[in-house]
Structure formats: C-alpha cells, structure tokens
N, C-alpha and C positions, 0 to 999 in steps of 0.2 A: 504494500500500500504506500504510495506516493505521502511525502509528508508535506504540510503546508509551510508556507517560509517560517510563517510563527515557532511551528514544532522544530523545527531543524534550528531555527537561533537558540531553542532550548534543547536542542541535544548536544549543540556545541556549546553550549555552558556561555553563552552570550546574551541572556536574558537576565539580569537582577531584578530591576523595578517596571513597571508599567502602571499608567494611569486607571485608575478602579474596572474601565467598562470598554472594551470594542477595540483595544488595540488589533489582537487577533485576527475579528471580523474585516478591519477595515484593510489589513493585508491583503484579503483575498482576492482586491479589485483593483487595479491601478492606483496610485496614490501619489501624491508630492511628498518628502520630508528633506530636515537636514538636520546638519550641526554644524553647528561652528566653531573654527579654529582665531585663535587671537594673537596675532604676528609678533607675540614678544618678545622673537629669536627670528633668525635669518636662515630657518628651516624649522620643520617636524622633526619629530624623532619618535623611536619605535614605540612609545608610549601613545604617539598620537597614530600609529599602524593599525588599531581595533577600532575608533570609529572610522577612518578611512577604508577600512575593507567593511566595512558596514553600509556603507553608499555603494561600494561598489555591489554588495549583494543586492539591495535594493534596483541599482540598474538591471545585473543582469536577470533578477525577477520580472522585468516592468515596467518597473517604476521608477519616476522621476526623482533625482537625488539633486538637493542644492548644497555644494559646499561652501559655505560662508566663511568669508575671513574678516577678521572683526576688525577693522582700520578705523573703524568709532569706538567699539567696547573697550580698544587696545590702548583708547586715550585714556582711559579711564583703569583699569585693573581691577580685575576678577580677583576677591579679598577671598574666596574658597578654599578655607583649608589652610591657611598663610598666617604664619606666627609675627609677621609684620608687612610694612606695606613696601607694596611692588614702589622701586621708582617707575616714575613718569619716562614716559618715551617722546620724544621730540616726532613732530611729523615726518620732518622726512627720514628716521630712524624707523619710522612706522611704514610709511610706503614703502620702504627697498624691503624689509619685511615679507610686507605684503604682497609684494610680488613674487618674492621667492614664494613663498607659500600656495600660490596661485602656478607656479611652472612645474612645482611640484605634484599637488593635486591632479592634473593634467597626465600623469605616467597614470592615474586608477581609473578613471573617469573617461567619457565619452563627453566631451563639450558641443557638438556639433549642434548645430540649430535642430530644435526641437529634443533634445537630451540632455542631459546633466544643465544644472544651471551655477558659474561660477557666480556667485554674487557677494560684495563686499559693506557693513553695514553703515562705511561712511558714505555712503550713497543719498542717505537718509536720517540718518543720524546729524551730520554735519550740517543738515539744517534747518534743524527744532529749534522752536525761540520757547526762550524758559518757561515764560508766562503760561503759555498754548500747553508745552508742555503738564506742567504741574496740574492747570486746570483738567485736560483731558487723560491724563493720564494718571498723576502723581496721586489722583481722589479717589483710585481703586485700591489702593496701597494701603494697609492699615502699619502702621509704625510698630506697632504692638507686636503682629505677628511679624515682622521683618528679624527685630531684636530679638526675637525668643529662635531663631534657625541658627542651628549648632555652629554654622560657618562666620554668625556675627555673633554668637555671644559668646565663641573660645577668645575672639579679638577682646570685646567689653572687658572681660576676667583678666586680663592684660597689661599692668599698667602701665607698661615703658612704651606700649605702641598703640593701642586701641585702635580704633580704626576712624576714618578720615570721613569727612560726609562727601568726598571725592566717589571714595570706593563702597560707600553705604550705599550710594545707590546707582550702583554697576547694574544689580536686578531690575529696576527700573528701565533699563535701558536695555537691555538682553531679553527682559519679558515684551516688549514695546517690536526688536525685531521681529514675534513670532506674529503677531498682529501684521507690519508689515508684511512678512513672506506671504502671511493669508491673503490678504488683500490682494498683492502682486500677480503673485504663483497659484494660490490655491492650495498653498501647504496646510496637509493636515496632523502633520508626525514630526514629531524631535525629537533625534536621538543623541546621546552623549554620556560618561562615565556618572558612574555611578555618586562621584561627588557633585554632580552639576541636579542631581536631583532635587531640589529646591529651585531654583532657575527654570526650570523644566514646568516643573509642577505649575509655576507662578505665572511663565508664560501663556501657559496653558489656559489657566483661571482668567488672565489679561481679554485672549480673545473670547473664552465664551461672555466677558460682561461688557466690553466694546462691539464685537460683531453677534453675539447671539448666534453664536458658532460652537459645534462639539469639535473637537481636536484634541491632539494624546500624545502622550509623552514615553519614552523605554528610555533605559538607561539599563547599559551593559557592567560588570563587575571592573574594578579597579584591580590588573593582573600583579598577582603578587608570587615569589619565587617557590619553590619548594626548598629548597636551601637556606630559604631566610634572607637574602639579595633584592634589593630595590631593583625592580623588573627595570630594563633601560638603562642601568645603568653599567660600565666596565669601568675599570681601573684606572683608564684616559677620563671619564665621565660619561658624561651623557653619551648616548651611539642615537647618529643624525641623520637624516636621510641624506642630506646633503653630501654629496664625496670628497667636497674641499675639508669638509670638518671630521669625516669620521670615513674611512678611504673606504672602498668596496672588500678589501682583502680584510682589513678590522670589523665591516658589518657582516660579512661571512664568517668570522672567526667566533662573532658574539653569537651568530645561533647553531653553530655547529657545535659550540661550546656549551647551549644550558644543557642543564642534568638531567640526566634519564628520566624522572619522573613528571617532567616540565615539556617534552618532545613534543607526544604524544597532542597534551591539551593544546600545545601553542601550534600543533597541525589544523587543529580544531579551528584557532581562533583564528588564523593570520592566512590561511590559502585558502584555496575554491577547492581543494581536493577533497571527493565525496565524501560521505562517512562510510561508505562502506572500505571506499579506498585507504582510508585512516584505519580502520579496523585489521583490516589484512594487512597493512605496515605495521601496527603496534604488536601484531601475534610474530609476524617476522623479527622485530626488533626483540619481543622479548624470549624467542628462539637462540638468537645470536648476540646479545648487546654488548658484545664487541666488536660488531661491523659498525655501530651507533647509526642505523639503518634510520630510524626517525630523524636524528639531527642531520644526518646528508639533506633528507629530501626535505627538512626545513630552511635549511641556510640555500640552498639551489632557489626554491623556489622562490622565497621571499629575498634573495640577492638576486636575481631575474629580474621580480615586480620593480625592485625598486630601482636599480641601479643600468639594467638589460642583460642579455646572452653576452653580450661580449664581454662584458666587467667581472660578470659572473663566472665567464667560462677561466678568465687572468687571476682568478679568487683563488679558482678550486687547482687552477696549477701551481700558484704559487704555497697554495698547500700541501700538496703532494710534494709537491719540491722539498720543503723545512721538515715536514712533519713525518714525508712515507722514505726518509733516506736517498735522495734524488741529487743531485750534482747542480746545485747553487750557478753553476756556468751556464743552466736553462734559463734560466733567470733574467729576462732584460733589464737596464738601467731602471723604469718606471714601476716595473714587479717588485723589486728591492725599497723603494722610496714608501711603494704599498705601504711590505708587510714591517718595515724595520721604521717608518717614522716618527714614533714614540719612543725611541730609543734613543742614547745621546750621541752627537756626531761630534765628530774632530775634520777639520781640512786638513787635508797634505797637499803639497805641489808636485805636480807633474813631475818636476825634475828631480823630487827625492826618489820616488819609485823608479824612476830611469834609470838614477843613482844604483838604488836598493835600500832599501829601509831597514833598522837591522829592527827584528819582532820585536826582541826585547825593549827597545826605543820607545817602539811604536805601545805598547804594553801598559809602558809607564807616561807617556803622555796622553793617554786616555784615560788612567786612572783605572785602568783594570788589573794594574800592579803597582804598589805604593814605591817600589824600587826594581832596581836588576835583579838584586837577591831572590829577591820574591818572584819576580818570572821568571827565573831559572828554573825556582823548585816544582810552581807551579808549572812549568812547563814537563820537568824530569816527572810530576806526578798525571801529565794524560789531563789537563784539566784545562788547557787551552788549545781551543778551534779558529781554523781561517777559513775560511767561508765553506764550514760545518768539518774541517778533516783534522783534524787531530791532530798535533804538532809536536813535538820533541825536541828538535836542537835547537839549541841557542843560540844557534849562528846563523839563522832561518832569515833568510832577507827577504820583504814583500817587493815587489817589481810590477808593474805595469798590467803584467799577464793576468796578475792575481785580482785583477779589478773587473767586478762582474758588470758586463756590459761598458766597460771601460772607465767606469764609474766610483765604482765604490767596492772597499774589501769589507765582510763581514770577519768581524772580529767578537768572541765568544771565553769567557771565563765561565767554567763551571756548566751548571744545566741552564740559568735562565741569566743569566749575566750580558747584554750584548753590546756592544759598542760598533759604532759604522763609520769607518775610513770612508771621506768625500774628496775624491781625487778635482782638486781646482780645473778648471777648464782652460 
C-alpha cells in the first residue's frame, strides 16, 4: 500500500509538531508552503539540509514550495533559543547574504516559472510604516502570551542581556510574512524546526484573524547526534554548504564520518532514497559495518546534492587516496588544498627543494620536531611520513619530485599530526 506524503514524513522520523487539525488532509491535494531561511551567514549549513530537503519533497510531491530568505527578519534577529542578542547586520552584509542563500537554494529547487517560488521578505517588509503596522497588525498580539513562550522568557530570567524590543518582536514580523505569502501565493503550510514552533503556531493564528483563513503549520525535530555531538558541527566548526568555507572533501568526510547509529536515520532525513531502499542498506550495513555501507551512500549522495558528481567524485578519491593506502602522487595540486586545508602550512622556495631540503630542517621548522635530536629519534622510531611513506634517514633531502602536483609535500608526525610544505610559485 502506497503511503501518503504525511505517512512517509512520519516514517522518516520528520514529523515533530503539526497544527491540531488537516495538516495531513491538506497534503493530499496540491498545496503552496515554505520556510524561511535568515541570511545571517554567507551560506547554509547542514543544519539548514532538513528543511531544504523538505521543499524539495514537497516539489517533487506536487506541490509548490517557496523558499524564503529573510532580508527583512535578518534586520531584525530571531531571539529563538539565544542566551543573548544577535548583532545587527548592516544591509549590504544582508544582501551579499542573501544572495548566496538564494544561489544556493537553486542546487534543490526547480525555480522555473510556475514552480518553486524564490521569495525574499524584504520585498515587503521594507515597506511597512509603523503606525499601519501596529494598528493592523500589532492588535492581534496579546503581550501577555508573547512573554510567557519559552524563547522570551529564558531571555527575561536573564539579566546581563534580556532581550531588546528590536528582537521582541521579530514574531510580529515572521507571523505578518505568512499573511503575506497567503495573500500573494496562496500559501497554506509552514514548515521549519522544531524550535520555530511558536513562530509557526503564531503565524498561523495571524492569518486565520486577518484573512479568515485555515492554514497549518509542521515542524520537523531538531537533529541531535547519537554520540552526544552538536549535529553540524566538526572540529573546523560549522560544515557549510558553501565550498569556499567548508571544501567538498571536508563535507564528505563529515558524513562518511557520523557513527553507525546516526547513518541509517540521516538516510532517512537528508536523501530521496526510498525507505525500502534505506531498509535493505541498513540490513546490508549491519551485515558488514565495516564496509560503513550506510555512511558511503550518505556522504555520495548528499556531496552530489550539494556540491555535484564532479566535487563528489574528487571527495571520494581523494579519500581513497589518504584513507585506502593509495600513492599521495594521485593527488592533484587542488585534491591536496581539499583534504589538508585545516592543517598548518609553512612556505619553502622553489630553490631550496632544487637545493634539497635536509627533513630534518624541514621537521623543525614546522614545528613537528622541537629540535634535530628529536627528529632523529623520531624519525629512527617509524613515526614520521612524507607524503604518507614512512621515512628513516636523517639525511633524507625533500627535492622538487617530492611535491605532489608540484605543489606541496605532505609532511606527517605520528597518526594524526600533519603539516603541509607550500612550494612558493
């Protein structure tokens, strides 16, 4: 038996909240919804992956998805959750933003006329006069119920930062979009995590007392690790969609990397792959979970989505490369920049490798040996690598050859130690 989209967002464990009555029902039929993102960074990141594949389920159901990017809310700051207050973003810190967010978007989405609808809420936002405002709007508000929602009264309890009447009434102006969208589009669905639920709720309330309108609201779970790890985040930080801030070979490393128990679900939440196809991978993985057969075909598919086959396919070799015993000389110049750019660099010049660089030197001016002495021994004990081979003599000169893609030598103390020779141009 065919499941309906309702059922299926609840078998992949992407249903938390829904409005009391007709969420369900109103799936059955074409629909408008969205959520919106708020350009307070110069990308997404994998934390904003679950509602964006959430639009896109919604397209490929149907139905019309608007991704909103909040170029008005972003003036303001979503106090949700937040132990003090957002700074202020300058506008045009907000539009280059916004745009990125918007180029983004674009890799999940179908924009074309009459499908997906990009919309931004300084379209409308930016130009409300206060008065109009408050009158038509601000007199649905009770202040009462605003200060008692968990997300302003942990601020109130506060007292080094409270909260701003800037960011007090961020709701006001995020409830006021859904109004708009109805108006506009016909939107009758908002979706967004689990903490936006007040927001949600309040929008909702907004149009049915201005239009005399039913509309509803869902809200997915806030993913949290089985390990106890802030989901989204690595050891660099956040992991970005964007590949200037977090390379394609680090956002592949992040999902090939979560833990066996976390695979599976994050198959669930972040690809189109069926659930039965999830099912027959998760009996294969836990057959073999040392092929880490779920985390392959998560970091493939969702370094595809985001990044393309070609990013993806430089990911997965220059994982093979480090990780399956592979010869480092496969490796082009930009493979190496990938997977080693977190790691600290040194320049050398051209003409000292021409020279020859004696290791030892090189060693201790990286700071992966505090002296000669110390990379001797280190060296006599097998615990230092040049671009992954094991070394021994101490009279071991690096040379030109040694620089992969003519670039750079990979230099290694220990298991996770590494340091990167950048050959000057």
């Amino acid at each position: 038996m065919k499941l309906s989209l309702f059922e299926e967002w609840q078998r992949r464990g992407l249903v938390h909240q829904a409005t009391e009555t007709g969420v369900a029902e109103a799936l059955e039929s074409p629909l408008v919804a969205y959520i919106g993102f708020d350009p307070t960074a110069p990308s997404l990141h994998v934390g904003s992956l679950l509602p964006v594949m959430m639009l896109r389920r919604l397209q490929r159901a149907g139905h019309r998805p608007i991704a909103m990017v909040g170029g008005g809310t972003g003036m303001v700051g979503d106090p949700s959750f937040r132990d003090d207050e957002r700074p202020l973003l300058d506008t045009e810190t907000l539009s280059f933003n916004s745009r990125a967010l918007k180029r983004q978007l674009e890799r999940f989405l179908d924009f074309s006329p009459g499908e997906a609808v990009l919309a931004d809420n300084a379209e409308w936002l930016d130009k409300l006069h206060l008065i109009g405002f408050l009158r038509e709007v601000g007199k649905h508000f009770s202040v009462n119920a605003m200060i008692a929602r968990e997300s302003v009264k942990r601020r109130l309890t506060t007292r080094e930062h409270g909260i701003s009447y800037t960011e007090f009434s961020y709701s006001l102006l995020q409830a006021y979009d859904y109004v708009e969208l109805y108006d506009r589009y016909g939107c009758t669905l908002q979706l967004g995590g689990s903490d936006q639920w007040g927001n949600i709720v309040t929008g909702a309330d907004l149009v049915r007392r201005m239009r005399d309108a039913e509309v509803h609201g869902l809200t997915s779970p806030l993913i949290t690790r089985a390990d106890g790890k802030k989901f989204g985040k690595s050891e660099a930080g956040n992991v970005w969609l964007d590949a200037e801030l977090t390379t394609p070979f680090e956002f592949y490393q992040y999902w090939i990397n979560v833990p066996d128990d976390d695979a599976v679900p994050m198959l669930r939440y972040f690809t189109t792959l069926s659930l039965d196809e999830i099912d027959e991978l998760a009996r294969a993985a836990a057959e073999r979970p040392e092929e880490r057969l779920a985390q392959r075909r998560l970091a493939e598919l969702v370094t595809q989505r985001v990044h393309g086959a070609e990013a993806r396919r430089r990911a997965e070799h220059t994982t093979e490369i480090l990780f399956g015993g592979g010869d480092l000389a496969e490796l082009d110049a930009a493979e190496v920049e990938d997977a080693f750019r977190s790691s600290p660099a040194t320049e050398v010049g051209r003409e000292e490798l021409e020279g020859g660089l004696p290791l030892l030197d090189a060693l201790v001016r990286t700071g992966l040996a505090p002296s000669k002495g110390r990379g001797r021994t280190d060296l006599a004990g097998g615990a230092i690598t040049v671009n992954h081979r094991r070394e021994t003599d101490p009279h071991r000169r690096l040379t030109l050859a040694d620089a992969v893609g003519g670039r750079y030598v990979v230099l290694r103390r220990g298991k996770k130690t590494y340091h990167l020779l950048s050959v000057s141009r």
